[in-house]
C-alpha positions as CSV (number, residue, x, y, z in Angstrom):
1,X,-233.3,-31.5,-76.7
2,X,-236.2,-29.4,-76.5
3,X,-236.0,-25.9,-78.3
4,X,-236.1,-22.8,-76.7
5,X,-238.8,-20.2,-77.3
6,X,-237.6,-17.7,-80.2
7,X,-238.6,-14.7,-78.4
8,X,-235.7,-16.5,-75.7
9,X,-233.0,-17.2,-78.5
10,X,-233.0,-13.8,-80.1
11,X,-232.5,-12.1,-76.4
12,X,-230.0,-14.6,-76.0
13,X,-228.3,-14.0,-79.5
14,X,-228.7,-10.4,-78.5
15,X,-227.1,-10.5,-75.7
16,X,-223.9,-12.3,-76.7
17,X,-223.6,-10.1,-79.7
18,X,-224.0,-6.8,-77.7
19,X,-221.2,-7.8,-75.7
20,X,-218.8,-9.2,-78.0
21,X,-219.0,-6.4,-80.7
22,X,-221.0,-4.0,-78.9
23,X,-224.2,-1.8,-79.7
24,X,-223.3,-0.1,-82.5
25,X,-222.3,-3.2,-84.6
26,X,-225.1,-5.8,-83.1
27,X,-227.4,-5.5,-86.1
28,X,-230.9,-6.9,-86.1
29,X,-229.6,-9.4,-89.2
30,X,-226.5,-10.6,-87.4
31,X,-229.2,-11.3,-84.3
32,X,-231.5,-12.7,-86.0
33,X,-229.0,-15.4,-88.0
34,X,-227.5,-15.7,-84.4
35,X,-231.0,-16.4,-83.4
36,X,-231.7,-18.7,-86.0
37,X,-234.8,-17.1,-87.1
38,X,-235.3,-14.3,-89.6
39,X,-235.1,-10.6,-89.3
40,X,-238.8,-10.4,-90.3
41,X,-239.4,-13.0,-86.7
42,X,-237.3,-10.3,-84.8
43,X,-239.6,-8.0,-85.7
44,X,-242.7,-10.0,-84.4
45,X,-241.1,-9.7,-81.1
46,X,-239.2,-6.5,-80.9
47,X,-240.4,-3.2,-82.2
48,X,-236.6,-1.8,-83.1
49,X,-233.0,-2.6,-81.6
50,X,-233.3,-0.1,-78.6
51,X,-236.2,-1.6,-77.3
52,X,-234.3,-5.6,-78.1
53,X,-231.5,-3.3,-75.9
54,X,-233.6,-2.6,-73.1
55,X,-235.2,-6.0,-72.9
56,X,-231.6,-7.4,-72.6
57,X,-230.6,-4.8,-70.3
58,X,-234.0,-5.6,-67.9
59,X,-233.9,-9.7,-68.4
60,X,-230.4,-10.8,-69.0
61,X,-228.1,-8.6,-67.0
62,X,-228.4,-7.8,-62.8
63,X,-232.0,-7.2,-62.0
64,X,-231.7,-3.2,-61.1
65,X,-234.9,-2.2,-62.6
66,X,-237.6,-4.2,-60.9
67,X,-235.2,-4.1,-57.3
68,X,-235.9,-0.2,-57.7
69,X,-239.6,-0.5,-58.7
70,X,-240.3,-2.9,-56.1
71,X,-238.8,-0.3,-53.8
72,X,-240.4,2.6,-54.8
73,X,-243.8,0.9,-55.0
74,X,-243.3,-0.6,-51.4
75,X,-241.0,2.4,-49.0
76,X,-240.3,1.2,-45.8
77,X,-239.6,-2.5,-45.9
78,X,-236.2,-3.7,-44.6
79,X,-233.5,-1.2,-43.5
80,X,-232.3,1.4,-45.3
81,X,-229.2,0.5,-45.2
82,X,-229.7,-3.2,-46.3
83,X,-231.9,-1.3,-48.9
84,X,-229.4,0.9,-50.3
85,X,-226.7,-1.6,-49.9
86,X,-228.4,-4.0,-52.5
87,X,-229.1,-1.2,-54.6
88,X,-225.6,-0.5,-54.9
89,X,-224.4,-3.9,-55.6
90,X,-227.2,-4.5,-58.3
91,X,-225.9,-1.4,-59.9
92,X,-222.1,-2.0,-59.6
93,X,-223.0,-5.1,-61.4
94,X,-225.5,-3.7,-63.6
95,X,-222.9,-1.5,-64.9
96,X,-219.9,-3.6,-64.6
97,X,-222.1,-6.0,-68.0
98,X,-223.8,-2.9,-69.4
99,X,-220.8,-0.4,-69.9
100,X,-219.0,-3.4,-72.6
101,X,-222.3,-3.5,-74.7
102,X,-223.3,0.7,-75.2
103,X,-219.4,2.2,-74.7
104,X,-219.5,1.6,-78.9
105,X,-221.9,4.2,-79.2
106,X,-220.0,7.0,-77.8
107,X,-217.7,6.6,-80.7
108,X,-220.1,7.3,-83.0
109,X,-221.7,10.3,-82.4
110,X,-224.8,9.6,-85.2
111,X,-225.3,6.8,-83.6
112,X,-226.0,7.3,-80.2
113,X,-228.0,10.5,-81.3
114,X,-230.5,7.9,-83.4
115,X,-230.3,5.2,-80.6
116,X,-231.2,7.7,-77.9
117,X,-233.9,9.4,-80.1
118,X,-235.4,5.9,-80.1
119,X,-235.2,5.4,-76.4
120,X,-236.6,8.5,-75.7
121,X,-239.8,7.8,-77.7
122,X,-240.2,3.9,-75.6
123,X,-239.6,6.0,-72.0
124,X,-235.9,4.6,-71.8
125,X,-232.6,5.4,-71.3
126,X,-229.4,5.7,-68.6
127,X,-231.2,8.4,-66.4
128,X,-234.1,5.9,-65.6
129,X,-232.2,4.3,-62.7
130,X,-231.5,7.6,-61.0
131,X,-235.1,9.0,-61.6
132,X,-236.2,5.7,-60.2
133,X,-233.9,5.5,-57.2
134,X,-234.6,9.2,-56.8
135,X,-238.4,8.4,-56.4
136,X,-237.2,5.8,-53.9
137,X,-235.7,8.0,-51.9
138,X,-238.5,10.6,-52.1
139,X,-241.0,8.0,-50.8
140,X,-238.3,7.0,-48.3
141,X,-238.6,10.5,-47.3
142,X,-242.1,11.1,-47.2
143,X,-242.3,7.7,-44.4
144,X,-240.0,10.0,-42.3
145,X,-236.7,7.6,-42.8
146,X,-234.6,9.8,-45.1
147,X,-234.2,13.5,-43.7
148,X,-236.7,16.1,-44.5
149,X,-233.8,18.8,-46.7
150,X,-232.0,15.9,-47.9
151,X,-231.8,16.1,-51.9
152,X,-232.5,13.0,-53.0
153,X,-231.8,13.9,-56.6
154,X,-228.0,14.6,-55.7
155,X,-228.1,11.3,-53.5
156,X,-229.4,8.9,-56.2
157,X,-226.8,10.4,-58.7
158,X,-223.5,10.0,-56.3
159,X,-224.3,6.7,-55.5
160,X,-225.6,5.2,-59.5
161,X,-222.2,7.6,-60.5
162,X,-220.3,6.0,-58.2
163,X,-221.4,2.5,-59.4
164,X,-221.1,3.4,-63.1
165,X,-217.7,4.5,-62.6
166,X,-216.5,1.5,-61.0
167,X,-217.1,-0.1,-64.2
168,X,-214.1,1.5,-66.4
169,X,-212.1,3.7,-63.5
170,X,-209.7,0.8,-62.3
171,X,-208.6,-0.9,-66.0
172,X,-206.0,1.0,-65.6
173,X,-204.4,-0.1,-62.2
174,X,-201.9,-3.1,-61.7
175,X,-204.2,-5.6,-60.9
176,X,-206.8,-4.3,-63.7
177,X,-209.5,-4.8,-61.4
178,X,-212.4,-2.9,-60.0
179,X,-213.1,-3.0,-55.7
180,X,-214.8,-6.1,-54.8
181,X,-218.5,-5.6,-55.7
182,X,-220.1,-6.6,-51.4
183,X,-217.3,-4.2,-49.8
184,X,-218.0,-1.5,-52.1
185,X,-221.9,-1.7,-52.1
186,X,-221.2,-1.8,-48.0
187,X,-218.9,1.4,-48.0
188,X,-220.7,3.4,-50.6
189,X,-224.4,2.4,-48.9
190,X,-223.1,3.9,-45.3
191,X,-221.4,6.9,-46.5
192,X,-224.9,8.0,-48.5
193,X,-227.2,6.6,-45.4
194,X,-224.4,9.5,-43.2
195,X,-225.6,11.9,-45.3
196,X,-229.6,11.3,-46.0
197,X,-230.7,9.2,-42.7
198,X,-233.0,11.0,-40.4
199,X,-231.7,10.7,-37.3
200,X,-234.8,9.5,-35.6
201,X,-236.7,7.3,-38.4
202,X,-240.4,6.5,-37.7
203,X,-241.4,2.6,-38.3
204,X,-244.6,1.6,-39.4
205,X,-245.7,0.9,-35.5
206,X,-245.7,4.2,-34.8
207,X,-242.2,3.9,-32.5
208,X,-238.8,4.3,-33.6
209,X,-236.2,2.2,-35.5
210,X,-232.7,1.8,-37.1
211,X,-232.4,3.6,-40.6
């Protein structure tokens, strides 16, 4: 059975760990023995623990990152609709696996302070997606597809709130469980596109087409 790469194992070991004990307890040794490898090999790989967090948040959990950054680099391809649609349910789900591994942090105030000290310094942390899908927007905007006095700040932050509250708001209901992850991307997707769509949107051949 062929090995897998040890950069691979230790985002794999990190990943498990994150989730079962959370953040605040994953230490580098624990992923490392996890990993099968030593602390020192960690290190070879990953410069500190945030940046192993923000690896696993980019390549093990629901790709949210590079679906924004494709968007942002390429406005006007598909629908908006269909665009802000998949952004939802990549973030519903993004959230849904992410909240588990960093809610351990805000029990420990020292903590978080360090770990988002640390992400500050690599150009991370939780208000990336909403800078990113706020850019989205913006470009969206400039192509003539989102209104003109539309603030796409206040749109990118209702609809990544929206999905980051999904993740915890329904443990407490009968059933335990959060609104199926397609019908809420659909519902939350036309709601926002009622509020930001221009009403006419210009397509790339110069005529007119659906938002």
């Amino acid at each position: 059975m062929e090995t897998k790469p040890a950069r691979v194992r230790i985002l794999d070991a990190a990943h498990e760990l994150m989730l079962t004990v959370g953040l605040a307890r994953a230490t580098t040794k624990e992923i490392a023995r996890a990993a099968g490898c030593s602390e020192a090999a960690l290190y070879k790989y990953f410069d500190s623990k945030e940046e192993l967090f923000v690896r696993v948040l980019a390549e093990r959990l629901p790709r949210l990152t590079p679906l924004l950054s494709g968007l942002v680099a390429e406005p006007g391809q598909g629908t908006l609709e269909e665009n802000l649609t998949e952004i939802a349910r990549q973030a519903a789900l993004f959230y849904e696996q992410s909240f588990p591994i960093a809610a351990s942090l805000y029990a420990e105030t020292q903590l978080k302070r360090r770990h988002y000290e640390a992400l500050r310094k690599i150009g991370s942390g939780p208000h990336t997606p909403i800078e990113s899908l706020d850019a989205y927007l913006r470009a969206e905007q400039a192509a003539g597809r989102v209104r003109a006095d539309a603030d796409t700040f206040a749109a990118a932050s209702l609809l990544l709130g929206a999905c980051a509250q999904r993740a915890f708001a329904y443990d407490a209901t009968e059933s335990g469980e959060p609104p199926p992850v397609d019908t809420f991307a659909t519902r939350l997707a036309r709601t926002l596109l009622g509020g930001v769509a221009a009403e006419n949107p210009v397509a790339e051949d110069g005529g007119r087409s659906r938002p």
